[in-house]
C-alpha positions in Angstrom: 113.0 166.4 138.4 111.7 169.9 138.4 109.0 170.8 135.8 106.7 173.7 135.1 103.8 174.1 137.7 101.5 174.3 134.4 102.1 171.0 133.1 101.2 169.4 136.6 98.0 171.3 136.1 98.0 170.3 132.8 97.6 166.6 134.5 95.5 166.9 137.3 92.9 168.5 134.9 93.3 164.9 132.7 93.5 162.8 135.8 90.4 165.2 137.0 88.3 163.3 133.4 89.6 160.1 134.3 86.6 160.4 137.4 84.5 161.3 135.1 82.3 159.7 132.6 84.2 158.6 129.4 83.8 161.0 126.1 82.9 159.4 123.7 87.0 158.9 122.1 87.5 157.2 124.7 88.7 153.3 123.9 89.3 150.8 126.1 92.1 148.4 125.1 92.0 145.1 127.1 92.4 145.9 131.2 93.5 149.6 129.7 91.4 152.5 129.8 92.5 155.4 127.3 91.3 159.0 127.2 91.5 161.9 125.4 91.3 165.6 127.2 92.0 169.0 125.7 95.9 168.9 126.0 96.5 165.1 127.1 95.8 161.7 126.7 95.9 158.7 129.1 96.1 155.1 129.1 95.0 153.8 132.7 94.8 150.1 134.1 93.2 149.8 137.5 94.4 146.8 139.8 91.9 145.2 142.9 93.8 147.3 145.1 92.0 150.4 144.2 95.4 151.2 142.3 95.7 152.6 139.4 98.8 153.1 137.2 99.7 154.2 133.4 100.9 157.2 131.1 100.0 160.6 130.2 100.9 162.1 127.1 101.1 165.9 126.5 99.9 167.9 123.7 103.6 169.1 124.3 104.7 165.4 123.2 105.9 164.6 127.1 105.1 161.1 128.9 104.6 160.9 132.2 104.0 157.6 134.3 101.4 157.8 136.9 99.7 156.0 139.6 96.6 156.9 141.7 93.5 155.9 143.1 92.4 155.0 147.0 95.0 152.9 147.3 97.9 155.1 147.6 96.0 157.1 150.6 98.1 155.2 152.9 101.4 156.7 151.2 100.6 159.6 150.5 98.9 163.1 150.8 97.8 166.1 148.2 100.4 168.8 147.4 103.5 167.3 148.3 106.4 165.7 146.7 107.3 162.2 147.0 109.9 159.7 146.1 108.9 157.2 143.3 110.4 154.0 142.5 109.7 151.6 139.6 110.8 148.6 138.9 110.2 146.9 135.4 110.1 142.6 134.7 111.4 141.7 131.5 113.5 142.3 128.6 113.8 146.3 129.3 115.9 149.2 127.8 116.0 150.4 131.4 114.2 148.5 134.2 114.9 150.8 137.5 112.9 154.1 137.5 113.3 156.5 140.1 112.0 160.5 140.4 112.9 161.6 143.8 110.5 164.7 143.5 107.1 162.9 141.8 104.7 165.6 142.0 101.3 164.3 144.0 98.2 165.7 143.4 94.9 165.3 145.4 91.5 164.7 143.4 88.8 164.8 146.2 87.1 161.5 147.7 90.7 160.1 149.1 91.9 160.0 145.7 95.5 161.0 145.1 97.8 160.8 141.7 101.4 160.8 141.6 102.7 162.3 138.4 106.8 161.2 137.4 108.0 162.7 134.7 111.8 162.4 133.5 112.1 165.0 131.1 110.6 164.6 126.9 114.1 163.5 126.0 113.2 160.2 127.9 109.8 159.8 127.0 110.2 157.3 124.2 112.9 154.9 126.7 109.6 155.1 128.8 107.4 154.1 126.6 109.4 150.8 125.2 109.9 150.4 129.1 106.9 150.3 129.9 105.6 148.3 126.7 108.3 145.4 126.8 107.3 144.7 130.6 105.6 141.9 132.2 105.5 143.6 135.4 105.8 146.8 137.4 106.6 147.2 140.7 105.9 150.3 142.8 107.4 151.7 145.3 106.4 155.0 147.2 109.0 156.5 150.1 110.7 153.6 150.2 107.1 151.6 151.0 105.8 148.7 148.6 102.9 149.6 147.1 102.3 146.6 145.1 103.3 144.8 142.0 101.3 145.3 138.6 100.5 143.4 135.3 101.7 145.4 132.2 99.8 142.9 129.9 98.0 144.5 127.2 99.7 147.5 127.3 101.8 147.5 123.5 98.3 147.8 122.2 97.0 150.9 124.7 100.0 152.2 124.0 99.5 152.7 120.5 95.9 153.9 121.2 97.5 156.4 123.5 100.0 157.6 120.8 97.0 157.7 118.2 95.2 160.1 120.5 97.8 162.2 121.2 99.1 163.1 117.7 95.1 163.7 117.4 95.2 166.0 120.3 98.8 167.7 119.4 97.3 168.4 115.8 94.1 170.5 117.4 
């Protein structure tokens, strides 16, 4: 799905903090890390693959899943666009994700994120998607990246949608 150059921007600048030390908002909420930013908030697990996956929310209400870290070097490079598919365990409203242009974005020191976003009309399907999982599994071009534990994340959810009605209200 196409979206405005300045929302990718938008969430390379909060995936950019997420290298960075925590301000002091930040919360962490079980194996979930969530932060705030000037126009975005994240909830963030990181897995012993050196992958990392979660959601970005907008100060423009959007939700975006993302996944980065040194693991996905292998998959991808900086400033393409790349095919991402997940797959969800469990009782889900939808359990097969797939954005055939996920925008990827390169931090520096081999790290990469790849940003998905399906539009703010599907941003709450995401969320109870992503809340009433056990399990995610990721796929990049087709390639496995690996399968990841969701546990925990009903609670940084609600964190994350705390922090970004703070954020939207600034």
């Amino acid at each position: 799905m196409a979206y405005p150059v300045r929302f990718l921007y938008t969430l390379a600048a909060a995936a950019g903090v997420l290298a960075l030390a925590a301000p002091a908002a930040a919360r962490t909420i079980g194996e979930w890390d969530v932060k705030p930013s000037a126009k975005s908030c994240t909830m963030l697990s990181t897995f012993e693959d050196d992958v990392s996956i979660g959601l970005v929310s907008g100060k423009d209400g959007r939700l975006s899943f993302m996944t980065g870290g040194e693991g996905l070097a292998p998959f991808v490079r900086g400033g393409q666009k790349v095919s991402l598919d997940l797959k969800f365990a469990g009782k889900v409203p939808h359990d097969d994700w797939a954005d055939e242009a996920a925008a990827v974005v390169a931090l520096g020191d081999g790290q990469v994120m790849v940003i998905a976003d399906w539009g703010p009309s599907l941003g709450h399907e995401l969320a109870d998607t992503v809340t009433a999982s056990s399990t995610v599994t990721v796929r990049i071009g087709g390639q496995l990246v690996g399968t990841y534990d969701l546990s925990g994340s009903p609670s940084a959810y609600r964190e994350l949608s705390r922090c970004g009605s703070e954020i939207a209200s600034k």
